[in-house]
PADRENDREN-70381 format. One record per residue: x, y, z of N, C-alpha, C in turn. Coordinates in nm, 4 decimals, decimal comma. Atoms other than C-alpha are relative to their C-alpha. Example, Ala and Ser with C-alpha at 12.3 -4.5 7.8 and 13.67 -1.06 7.14 Angstrom:
        nx        ny        nz       cax       cay       caz        cx        cy        cz
    0,0890   -0,1190    0,0000    1,2300   -0,4500    0,7800    0,0900    0,1200    0,0000
   -0,0820   -0,1190   -0,0060    1,3670   -0,1060    0,7140   -0,0770    0,1090    0,0730
END
This chain:
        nx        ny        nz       cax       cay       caz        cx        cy        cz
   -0,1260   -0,0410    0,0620   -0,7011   -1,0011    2,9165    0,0181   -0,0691   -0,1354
    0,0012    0,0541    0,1176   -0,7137   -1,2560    2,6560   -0,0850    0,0464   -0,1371
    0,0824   -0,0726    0,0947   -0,9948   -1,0833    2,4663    0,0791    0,0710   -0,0437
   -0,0308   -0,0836    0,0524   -0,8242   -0,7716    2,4217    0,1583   -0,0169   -0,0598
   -0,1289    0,0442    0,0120   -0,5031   -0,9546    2,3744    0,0002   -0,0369   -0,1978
    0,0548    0,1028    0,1222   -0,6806   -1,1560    2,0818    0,0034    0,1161   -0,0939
    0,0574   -0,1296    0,0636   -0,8433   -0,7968    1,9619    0,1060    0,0376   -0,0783
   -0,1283   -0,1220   -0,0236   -0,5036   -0,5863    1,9980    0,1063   -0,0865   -0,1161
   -0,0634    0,0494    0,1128   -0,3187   -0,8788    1,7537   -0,0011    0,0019   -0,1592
    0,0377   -0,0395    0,0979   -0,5935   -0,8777    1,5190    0,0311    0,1375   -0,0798
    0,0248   -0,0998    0,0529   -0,5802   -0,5172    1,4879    0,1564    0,0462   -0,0694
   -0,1516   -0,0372    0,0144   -0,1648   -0,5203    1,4527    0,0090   -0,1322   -0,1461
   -0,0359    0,1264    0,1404   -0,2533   -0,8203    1,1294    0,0963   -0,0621    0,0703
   -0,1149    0,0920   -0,1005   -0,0353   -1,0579    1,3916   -0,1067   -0,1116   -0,0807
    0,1010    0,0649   -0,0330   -0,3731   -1,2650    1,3771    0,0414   -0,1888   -0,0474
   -0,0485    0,1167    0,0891   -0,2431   -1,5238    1,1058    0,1298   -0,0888    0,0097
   -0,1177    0,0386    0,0252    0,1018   -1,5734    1,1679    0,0388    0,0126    0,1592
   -0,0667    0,1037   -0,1210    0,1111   -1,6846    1,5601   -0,0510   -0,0942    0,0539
    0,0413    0,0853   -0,0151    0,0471   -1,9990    1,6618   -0,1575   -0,0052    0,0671
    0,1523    0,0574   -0,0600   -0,3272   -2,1567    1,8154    0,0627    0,0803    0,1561
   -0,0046    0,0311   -0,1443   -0,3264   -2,0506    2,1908    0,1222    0,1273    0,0178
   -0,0807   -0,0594   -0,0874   -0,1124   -1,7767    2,1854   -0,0460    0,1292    0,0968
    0,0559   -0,0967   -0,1001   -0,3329   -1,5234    2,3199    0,0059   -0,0295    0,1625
    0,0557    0,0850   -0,1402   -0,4275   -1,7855    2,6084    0,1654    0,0146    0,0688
   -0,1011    0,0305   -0,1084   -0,0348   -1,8075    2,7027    0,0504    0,1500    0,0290
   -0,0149   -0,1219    0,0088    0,0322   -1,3955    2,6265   -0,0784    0,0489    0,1474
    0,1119   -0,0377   -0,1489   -0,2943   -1,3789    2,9205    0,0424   -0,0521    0,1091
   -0,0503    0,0265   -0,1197   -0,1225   -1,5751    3,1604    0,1337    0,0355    0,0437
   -0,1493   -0,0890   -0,0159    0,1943   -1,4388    3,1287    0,0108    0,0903    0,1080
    0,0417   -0,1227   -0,1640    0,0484   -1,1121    3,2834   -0,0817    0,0197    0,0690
    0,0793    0,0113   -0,1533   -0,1806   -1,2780    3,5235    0,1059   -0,0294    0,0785
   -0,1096    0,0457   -0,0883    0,1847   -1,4509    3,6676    0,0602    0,1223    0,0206
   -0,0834   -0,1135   -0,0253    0,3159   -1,1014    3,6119   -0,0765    0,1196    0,1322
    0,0097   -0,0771   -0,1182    0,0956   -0,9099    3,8048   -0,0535   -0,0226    0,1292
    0,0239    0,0426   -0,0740    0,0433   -1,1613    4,0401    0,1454    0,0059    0,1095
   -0,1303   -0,0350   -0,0311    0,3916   -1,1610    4,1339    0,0647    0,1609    0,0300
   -0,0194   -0,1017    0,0126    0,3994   -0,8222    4,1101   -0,0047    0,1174    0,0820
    0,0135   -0,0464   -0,1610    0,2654   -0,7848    4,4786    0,1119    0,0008    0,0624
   -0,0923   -0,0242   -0,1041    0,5538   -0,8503    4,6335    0,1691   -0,0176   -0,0888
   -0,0839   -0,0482    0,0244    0,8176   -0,7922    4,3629   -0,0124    0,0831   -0,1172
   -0,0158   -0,0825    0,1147    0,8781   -0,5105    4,1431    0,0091   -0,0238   -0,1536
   -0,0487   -0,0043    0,1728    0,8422   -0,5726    3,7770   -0,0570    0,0607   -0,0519
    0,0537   -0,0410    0,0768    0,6213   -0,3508    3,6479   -0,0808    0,1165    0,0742
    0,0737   -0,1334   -0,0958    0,4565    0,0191    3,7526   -0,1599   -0,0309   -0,0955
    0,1315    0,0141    0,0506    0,1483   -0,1099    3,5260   -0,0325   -0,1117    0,1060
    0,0518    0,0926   -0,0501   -0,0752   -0,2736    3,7580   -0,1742   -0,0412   -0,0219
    0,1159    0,0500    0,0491   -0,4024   -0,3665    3,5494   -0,0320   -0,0355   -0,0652
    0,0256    0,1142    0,1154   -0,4864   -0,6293    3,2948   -0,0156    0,0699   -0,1309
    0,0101   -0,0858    0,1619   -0,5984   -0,3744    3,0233    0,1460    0,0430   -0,0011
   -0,1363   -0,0558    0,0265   -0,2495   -0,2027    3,0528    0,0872   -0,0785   -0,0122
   -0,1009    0,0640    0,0123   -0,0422   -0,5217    3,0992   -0,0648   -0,0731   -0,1610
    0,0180    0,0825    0,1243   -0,2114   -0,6738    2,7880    0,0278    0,1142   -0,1316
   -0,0674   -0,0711    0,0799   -0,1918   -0,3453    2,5901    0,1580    0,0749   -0,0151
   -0,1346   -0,0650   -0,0097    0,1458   -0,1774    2,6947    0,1316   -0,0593    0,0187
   -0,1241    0,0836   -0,0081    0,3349   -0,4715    2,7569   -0,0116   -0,1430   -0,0979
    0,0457    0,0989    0,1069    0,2012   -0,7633    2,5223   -0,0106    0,0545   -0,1171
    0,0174   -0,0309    0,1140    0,0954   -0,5982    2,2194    0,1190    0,0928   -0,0141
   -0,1314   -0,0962    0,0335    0,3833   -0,3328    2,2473    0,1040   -0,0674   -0,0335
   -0,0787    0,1078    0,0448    0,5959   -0,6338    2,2289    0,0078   -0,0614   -0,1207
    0,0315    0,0053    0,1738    0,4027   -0,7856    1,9481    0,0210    0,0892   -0,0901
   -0,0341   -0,0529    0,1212    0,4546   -0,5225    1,7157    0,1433   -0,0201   -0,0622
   -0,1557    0,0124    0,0559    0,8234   -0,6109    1,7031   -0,0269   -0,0762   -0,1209
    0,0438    0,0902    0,1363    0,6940   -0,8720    1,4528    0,0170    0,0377   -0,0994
   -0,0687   -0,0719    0,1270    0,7230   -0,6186    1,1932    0,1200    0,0846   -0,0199
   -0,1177   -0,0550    0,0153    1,0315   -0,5093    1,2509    0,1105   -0,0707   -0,0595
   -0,1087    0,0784    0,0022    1,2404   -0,7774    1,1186   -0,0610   -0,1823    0,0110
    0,0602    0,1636    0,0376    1,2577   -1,1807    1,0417    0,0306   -0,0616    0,1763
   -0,0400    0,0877   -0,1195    1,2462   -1,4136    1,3828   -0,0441   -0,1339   -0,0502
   -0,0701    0,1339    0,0873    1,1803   -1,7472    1,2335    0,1094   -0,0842    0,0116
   -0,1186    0,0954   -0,0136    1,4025   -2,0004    1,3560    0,1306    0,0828    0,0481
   -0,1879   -0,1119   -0,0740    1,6982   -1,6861    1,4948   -0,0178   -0,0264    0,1464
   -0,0774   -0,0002   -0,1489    1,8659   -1,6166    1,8174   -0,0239    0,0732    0,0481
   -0,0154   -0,1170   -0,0447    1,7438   -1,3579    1,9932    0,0449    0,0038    0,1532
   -0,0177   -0,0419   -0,1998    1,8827   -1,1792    2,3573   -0,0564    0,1324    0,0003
    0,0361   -0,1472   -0,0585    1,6980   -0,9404    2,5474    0,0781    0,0090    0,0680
   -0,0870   -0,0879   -0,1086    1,9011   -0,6998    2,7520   -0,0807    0,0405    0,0863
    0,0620   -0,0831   -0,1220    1,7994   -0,5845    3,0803   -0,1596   -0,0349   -0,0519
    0,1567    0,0614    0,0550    1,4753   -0,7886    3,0078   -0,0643    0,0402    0,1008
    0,0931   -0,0667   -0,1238    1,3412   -0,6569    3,3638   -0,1194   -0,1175    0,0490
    0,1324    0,0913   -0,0525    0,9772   -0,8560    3,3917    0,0018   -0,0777   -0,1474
    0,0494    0,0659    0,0764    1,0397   -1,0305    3,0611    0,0080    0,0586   -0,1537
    0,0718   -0,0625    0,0883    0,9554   -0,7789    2,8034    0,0979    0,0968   -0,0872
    0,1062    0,0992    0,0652    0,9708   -0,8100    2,5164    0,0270   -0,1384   -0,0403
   -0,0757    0,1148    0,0364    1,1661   -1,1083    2,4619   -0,1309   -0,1351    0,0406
    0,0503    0,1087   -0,0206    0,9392   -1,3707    2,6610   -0,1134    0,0087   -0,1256
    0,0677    0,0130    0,1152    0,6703   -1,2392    2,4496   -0,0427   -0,0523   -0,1199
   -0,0968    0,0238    0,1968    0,8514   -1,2729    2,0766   -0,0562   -0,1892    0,0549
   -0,0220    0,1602   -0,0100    0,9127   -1,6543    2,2384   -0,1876   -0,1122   -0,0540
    0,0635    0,0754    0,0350    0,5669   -1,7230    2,2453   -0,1147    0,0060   -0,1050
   -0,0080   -0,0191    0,1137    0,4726   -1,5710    1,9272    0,0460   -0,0617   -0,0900
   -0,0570    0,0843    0,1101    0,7113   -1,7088    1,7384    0,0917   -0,1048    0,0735
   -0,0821    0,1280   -0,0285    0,8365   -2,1033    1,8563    0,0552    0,0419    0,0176
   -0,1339    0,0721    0,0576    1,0861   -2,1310    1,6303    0,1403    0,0649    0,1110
   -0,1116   -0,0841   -0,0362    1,2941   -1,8524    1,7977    0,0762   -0,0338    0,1187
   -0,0934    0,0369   -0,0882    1,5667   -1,9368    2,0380   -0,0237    0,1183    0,1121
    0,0080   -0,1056   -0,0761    1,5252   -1,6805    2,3274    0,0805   -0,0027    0,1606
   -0,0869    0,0029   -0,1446    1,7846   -1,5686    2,6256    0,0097    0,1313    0,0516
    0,0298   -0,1572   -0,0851    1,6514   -1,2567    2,8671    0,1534   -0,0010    0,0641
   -0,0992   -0,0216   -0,0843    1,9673   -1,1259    3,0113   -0,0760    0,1422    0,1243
    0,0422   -0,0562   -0,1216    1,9077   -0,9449    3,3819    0,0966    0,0381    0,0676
   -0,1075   -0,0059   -0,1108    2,1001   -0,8127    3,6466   -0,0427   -0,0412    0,0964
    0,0956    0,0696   -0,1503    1,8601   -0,8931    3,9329   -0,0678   -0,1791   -0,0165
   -0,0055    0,1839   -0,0205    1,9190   -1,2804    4,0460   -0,1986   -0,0264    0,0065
    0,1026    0,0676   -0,0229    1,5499   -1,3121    4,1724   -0,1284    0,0404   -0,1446
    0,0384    0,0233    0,1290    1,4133   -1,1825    3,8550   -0,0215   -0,0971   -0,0769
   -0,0290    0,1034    0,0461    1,5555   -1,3998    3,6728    0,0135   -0,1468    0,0088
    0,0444    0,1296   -0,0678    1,4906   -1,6864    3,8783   -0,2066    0,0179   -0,0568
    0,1243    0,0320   -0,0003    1,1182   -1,6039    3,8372   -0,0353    0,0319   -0,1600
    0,0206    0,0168    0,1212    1,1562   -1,5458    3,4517   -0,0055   -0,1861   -0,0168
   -0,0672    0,1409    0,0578    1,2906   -1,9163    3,3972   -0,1423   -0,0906    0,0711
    0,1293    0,0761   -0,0097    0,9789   -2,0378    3,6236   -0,0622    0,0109   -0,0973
    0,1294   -0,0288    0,0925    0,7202   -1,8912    3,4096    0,0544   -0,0466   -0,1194
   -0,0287    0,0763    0,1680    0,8959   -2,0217    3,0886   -0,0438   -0,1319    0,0381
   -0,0081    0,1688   -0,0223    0,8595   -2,3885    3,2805   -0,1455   -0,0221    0,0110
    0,1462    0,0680   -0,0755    0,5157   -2,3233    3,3928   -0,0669    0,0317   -0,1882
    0,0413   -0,0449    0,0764    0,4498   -2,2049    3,0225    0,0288   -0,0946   -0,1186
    0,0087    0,0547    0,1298    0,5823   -2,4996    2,8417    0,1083    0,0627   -0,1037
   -0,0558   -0,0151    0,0832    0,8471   -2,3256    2,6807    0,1283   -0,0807   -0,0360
   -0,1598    0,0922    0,0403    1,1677   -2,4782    2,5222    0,0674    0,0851   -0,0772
   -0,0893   -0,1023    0,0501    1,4179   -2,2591    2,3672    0,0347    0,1219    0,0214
    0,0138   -0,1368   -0,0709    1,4145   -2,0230    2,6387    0,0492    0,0250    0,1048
   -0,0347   -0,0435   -0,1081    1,6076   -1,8963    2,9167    0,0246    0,1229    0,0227
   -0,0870   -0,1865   -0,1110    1,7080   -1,6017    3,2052    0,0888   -0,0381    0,0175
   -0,1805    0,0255   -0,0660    2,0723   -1,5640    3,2494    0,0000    0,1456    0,0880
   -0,0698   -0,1497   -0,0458    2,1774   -1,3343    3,5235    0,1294    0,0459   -0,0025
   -0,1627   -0,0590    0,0507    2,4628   -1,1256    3,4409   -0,0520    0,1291   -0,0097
   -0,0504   -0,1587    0,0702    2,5566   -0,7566    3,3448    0,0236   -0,0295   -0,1413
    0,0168    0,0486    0,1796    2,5171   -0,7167    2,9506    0,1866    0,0291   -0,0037
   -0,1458   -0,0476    0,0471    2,8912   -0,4940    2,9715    0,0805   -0,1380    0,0532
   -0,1075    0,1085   -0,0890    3,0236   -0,8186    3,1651   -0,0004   -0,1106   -0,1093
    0,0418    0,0945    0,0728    2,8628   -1,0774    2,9741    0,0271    0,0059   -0,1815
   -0,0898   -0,0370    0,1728    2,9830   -0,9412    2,6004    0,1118   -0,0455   -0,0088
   -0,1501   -0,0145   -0,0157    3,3063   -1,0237    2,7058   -0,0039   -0,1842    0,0090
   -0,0298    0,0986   -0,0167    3,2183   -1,3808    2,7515    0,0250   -0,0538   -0,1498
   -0,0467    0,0504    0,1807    3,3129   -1,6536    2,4521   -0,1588   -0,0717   -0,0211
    0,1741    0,1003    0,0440    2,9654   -1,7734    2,2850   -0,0782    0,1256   -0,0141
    0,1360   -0,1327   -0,0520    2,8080   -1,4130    2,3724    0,0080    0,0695   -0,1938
   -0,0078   -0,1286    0,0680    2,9552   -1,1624    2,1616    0,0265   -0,0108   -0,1923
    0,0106    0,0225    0,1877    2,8583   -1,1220    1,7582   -0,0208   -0,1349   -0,0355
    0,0488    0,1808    0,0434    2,6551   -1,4619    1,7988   -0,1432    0,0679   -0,0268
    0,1418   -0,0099   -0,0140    2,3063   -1,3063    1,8118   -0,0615    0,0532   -0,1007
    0,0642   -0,0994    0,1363    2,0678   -1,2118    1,4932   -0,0801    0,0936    0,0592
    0,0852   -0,1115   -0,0438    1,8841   -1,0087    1,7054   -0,0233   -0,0037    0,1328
   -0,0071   -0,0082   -0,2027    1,9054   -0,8248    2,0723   -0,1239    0,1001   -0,0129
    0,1341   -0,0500   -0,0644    1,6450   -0,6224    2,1952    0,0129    0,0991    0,1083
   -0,0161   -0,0722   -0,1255    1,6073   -0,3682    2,4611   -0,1007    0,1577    0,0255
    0,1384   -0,0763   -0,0217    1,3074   -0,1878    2,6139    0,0398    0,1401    0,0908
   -0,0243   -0,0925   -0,1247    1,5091    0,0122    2,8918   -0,0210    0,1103   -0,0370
   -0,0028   -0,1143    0,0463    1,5110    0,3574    2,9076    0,1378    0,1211   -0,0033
   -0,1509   -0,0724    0,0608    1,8778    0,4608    2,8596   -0,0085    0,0382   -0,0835
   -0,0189   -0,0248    0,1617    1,9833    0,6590    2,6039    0,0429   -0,0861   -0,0568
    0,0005    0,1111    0,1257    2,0190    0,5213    2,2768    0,1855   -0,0053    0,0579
   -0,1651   -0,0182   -0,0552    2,4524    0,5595    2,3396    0,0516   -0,1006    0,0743
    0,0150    0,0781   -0,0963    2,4178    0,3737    2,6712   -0,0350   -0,1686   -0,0566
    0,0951    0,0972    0,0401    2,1797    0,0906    2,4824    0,0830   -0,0467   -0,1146
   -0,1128    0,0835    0,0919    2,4352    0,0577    2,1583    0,1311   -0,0538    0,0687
   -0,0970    0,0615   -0,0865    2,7297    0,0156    2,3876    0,0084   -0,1180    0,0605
    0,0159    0,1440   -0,0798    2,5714   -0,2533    2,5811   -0,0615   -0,1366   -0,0792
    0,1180    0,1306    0,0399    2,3511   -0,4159    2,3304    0,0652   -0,0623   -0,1709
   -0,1003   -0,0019    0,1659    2,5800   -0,3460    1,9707    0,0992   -0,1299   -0,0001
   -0,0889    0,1230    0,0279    2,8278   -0,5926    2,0712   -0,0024   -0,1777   -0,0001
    0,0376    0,1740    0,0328    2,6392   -0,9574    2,0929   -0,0837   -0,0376   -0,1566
    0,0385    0,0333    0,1195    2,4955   -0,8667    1,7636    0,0814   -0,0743   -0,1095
   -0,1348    0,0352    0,0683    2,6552   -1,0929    1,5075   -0,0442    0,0837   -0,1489
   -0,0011   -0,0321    0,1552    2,7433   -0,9491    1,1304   -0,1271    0,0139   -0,0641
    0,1681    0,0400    0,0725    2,3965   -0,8881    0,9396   -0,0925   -0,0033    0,0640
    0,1215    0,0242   -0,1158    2,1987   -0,9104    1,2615   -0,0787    0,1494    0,0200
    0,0372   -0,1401   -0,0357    2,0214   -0,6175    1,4028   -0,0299   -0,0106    0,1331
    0,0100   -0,0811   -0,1337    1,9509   -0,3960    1,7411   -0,1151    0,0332   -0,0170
    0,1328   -0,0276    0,0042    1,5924   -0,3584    1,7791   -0,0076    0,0636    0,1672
    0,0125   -0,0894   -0,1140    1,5756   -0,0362    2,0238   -0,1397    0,0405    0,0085
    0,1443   -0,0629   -0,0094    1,2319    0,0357    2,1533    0,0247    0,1552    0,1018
   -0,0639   -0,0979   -0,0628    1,2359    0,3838    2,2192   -0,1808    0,0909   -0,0214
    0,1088   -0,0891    0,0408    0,9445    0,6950    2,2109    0,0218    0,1204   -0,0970
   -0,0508   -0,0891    0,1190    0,8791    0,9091    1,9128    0,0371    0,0892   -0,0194
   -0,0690   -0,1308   -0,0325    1,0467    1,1828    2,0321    0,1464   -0,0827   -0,0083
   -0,0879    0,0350   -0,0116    1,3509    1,0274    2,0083    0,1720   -0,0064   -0,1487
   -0,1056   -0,0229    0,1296    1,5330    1,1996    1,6860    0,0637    0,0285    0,0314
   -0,0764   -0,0772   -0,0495    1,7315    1,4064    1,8766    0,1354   -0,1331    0,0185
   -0,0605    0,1045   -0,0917    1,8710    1,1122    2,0694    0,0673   -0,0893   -0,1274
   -0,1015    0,0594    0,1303    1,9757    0,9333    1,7171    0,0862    0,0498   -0,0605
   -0,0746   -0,0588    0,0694    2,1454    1,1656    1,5864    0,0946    0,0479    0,1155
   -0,0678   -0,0368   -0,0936    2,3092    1,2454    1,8976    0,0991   -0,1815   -0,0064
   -0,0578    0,1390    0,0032    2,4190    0,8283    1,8684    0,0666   -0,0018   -0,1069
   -0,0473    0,0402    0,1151    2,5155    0,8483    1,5000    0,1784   -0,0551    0,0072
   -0,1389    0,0221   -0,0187    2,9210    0,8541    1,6111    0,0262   -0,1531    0,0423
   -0,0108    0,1097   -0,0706    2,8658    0,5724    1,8593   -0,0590   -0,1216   -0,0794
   -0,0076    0,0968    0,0910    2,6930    0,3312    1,6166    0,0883   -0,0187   -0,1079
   -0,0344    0,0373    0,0926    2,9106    0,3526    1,3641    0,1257   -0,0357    0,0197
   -0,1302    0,0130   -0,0867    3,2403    0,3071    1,6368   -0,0340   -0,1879    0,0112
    0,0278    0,1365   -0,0594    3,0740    0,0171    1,7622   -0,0353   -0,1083   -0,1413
    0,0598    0,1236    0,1306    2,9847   -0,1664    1,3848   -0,1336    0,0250   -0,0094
    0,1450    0,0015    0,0533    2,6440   -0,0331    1,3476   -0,0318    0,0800   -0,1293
    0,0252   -0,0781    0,0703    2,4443    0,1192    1,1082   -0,1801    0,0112    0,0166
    0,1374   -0,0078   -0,0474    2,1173    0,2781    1,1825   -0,0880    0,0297   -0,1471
    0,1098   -0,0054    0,1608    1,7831    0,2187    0,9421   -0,0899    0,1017    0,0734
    0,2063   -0,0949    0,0124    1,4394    0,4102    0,8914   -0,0319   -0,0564    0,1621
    0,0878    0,0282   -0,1473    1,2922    0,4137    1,2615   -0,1527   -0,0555   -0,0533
    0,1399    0,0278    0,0028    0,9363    0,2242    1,2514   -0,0859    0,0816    0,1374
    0,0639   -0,0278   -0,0490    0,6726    0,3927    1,3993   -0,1632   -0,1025    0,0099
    0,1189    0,0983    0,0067    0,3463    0,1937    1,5253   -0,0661    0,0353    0,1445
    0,0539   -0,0818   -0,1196    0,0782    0,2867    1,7521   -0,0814   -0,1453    0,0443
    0,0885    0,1580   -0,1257   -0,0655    0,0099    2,0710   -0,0793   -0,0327   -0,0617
    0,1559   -0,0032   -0,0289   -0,4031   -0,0993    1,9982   -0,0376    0,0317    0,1211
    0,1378   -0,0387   -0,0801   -0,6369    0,0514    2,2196    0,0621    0,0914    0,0968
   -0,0657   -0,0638   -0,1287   -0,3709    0,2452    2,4459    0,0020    0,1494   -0,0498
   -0,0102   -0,1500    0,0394   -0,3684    0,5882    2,2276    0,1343    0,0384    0,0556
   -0,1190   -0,0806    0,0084   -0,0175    0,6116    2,2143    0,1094   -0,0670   -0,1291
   -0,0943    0,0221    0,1235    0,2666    0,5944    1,9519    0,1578   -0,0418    0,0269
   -0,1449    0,0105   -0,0033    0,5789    0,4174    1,9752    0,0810   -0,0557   -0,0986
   -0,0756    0,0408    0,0890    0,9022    0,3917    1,8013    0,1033   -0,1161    0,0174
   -0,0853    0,0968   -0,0005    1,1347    0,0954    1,7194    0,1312    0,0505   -0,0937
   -0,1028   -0,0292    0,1051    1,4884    0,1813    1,5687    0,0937   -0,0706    0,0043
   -0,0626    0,0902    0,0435    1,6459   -0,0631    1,3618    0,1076    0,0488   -0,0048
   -0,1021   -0,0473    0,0487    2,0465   -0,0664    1,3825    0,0707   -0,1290   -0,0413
   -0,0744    0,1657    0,0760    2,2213   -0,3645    1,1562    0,1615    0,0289    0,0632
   -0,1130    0,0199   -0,0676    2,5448   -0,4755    1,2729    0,0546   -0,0115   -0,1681
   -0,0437   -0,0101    0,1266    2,7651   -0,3949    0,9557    0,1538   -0,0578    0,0215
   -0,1443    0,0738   -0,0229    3,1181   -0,5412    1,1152   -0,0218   -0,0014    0,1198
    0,0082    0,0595   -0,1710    3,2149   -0,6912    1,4311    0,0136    0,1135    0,0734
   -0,0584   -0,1195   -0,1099    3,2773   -0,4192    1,7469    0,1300   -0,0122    0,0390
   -0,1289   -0,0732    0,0200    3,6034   -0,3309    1,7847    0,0734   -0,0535    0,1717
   -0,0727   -0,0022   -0,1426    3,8279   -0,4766    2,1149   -0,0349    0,1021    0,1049
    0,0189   -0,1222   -0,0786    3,7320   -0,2601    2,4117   -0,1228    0,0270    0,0201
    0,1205   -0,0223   -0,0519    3,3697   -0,2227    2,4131   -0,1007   -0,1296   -0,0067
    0,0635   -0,1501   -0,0885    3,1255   -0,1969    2,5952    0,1634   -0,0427    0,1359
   -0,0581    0,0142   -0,1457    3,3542   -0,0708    2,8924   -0,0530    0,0010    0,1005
    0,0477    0,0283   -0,1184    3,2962   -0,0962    3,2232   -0,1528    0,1107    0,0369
    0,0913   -0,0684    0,0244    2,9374    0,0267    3,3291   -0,0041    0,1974    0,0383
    0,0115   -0,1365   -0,0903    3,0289    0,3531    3,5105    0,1036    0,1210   -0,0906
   -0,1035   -0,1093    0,1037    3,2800    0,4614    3,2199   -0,1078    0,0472   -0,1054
    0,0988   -0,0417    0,1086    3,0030    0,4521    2,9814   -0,1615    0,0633   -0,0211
    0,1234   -0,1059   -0,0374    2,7467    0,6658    3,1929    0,0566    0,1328    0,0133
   -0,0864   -0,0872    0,0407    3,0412    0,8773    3,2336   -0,0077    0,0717   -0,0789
   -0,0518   -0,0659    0,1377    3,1471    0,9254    2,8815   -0,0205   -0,0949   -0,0776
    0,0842    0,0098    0,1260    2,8750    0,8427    2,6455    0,0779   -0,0138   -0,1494
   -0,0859   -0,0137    0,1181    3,0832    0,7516    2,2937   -0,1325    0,1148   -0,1003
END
């Protein structure tokens, strides 16, 4: 896994700009992942080429999406990690906090950060619509994250409001997914966003193409959102 890990960086020009050893901790990541993976759900990829290309390097490409360098980032609904633990061990500097809903998840994120040596890194379990609402959360973060597969609507609602001022929403989404922006345009711009140029960037070695779409937080979000989760599967802003 580490080979093609090493390969799949080179080929994304990562090569220079992440630390000694990060392939080696990227490879154990998803040997703990799909070792674990026997007897709990985190991932429908279950083979070293796929967890190193579809979930490691798909991660890495965030790299060009934006500065991490010494920021704050939160993943949402981080699930097995991804891509947030990733970013962490890519780039130090970066502060990193997976948010989850599932307790034992997130119990076995916070191991693997311990068994990995990390520092500036935790799992919090919570609900993102719950957890916005706390004091410290909301319009503190230069950058959230979120791999799920909600619509985009669903994903600004929950993820728009811990962004602070100037920060951005880094939505990983597939390149079919114009429809679905322009179907959001109302709801980012309710919630304080403003959506950029989508990046497009294709795996190494997986033969497929995915998109990332940048949305900057242009003012704070507005009292009231996100609401509760079942209003806003409801009635989509």
């Amino acid at each position: 896994m580490r080979e093609l890990i090493e390969a799949g960086l080179a080929q994304l020009g990562l090569s220079g700009r992440v630390p000694p050893g990060a392939a080696d901790a990227l490879a154990e990541y998803g040997r703990l992942m799909l070792e674990k993976n026997q007897v709990m759900n985190l991932t429908a990829i279950r083979d070293e080429a796929g967890v190193a290309r579809l979930h490691m390097l798909d991660s890495a490409a965030l790299l060009h999406c934006g500065e991490f360098e010494g920021k704050k980032l939160l993943d949402v609904g981080s699930g097995a990690g991804l891509p947030g633990l990733p970013l962490k061990i890519l780039v130090p500097s970066l502060d990193v906090t997976l948010l989850d809903s599932l307790g034992k998840r997130v119990d076995w994120l916070n191991q693997v950060g311990a068994q990995l040596g990390l520092t500036g890194f935790r799992a919090v379990h919570a609900r993102a619509e719950e957890q916005a609402l706390v004091k410290g959360w909301r319009d503190s973060f230069d950058v959230v994250t979120a791999r799920a597969v909600a619509e985009l609507r669903l994903l600004c609602e929950l993820c728009l409001p811990f962004v602070k001022v100037g920060g951005v929403f880094l939505a990983m989404k597939s390149v079919d997914s114009g429809a679905e922006l322009e179907a959001a345009e109302r709801c980012i711009e309710l919630l304080g966003g403003r959506a950029e140029p989508p990046v497009d960037y294709e795996v190494p070695g997986a033969g497929v193409t995915h998109r990332v779409i940048p949305i900057r937080k242009a003012a704070p979000t507005r009292k009231g959102y996100p609401r509760r989760w079942a209003k806003i599967q409801k009635d989509p802003l």
